[in-house]
C-alpha positions, 0 to 999 in steps of 0.5 A: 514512503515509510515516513507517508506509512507512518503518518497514515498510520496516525490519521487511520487512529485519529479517524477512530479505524478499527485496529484490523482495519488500519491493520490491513491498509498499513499490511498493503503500503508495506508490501508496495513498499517491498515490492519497490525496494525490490526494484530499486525505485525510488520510494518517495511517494511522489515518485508512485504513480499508476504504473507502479500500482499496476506492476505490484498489483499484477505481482500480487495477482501473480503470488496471491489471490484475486481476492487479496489483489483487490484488497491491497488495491482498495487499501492503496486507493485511500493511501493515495488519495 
């Protein structure tokens, strides 16, 4: 997955995405990251399915915001995409 981070990093540049923006999508990939190395999944990305989304976002609900639980979410949509 940390190759996938950093080659999305390169679209969201090559896209023109404004440095906070690219900023904020790379912040939630690396905290799902986290989260998976935290419970020794695999983290190849195609190993990441809804499951896995849905366990970080509650993690996420559970230790920050609503707000941010959206955010993160909405980041990890266009990742996956």
């Amino acid at each position: 997955m940390g190759r996938a981070l950093d080659s999305w990093r390169h679209e969201l540049r090559a896209a023109n995405k404004t440095p906070r923006t690219i900023e904020t999508y790379l912040l939630a990939g690396e905290q799902l990251l986290d989260f998976l190395k935290n419970r020794s999944h695999g983290l190849d990305v195609t190993e990441i399915g809804r499951d896995e989304i849905r366990a970080f976002i509650g993690y996420v609900l559970d230790t920050r915001a609503a707000g941010t639980a959206k955010q993160r979410h909405s980041s990890l949509s266009v990742f996956f995409r």
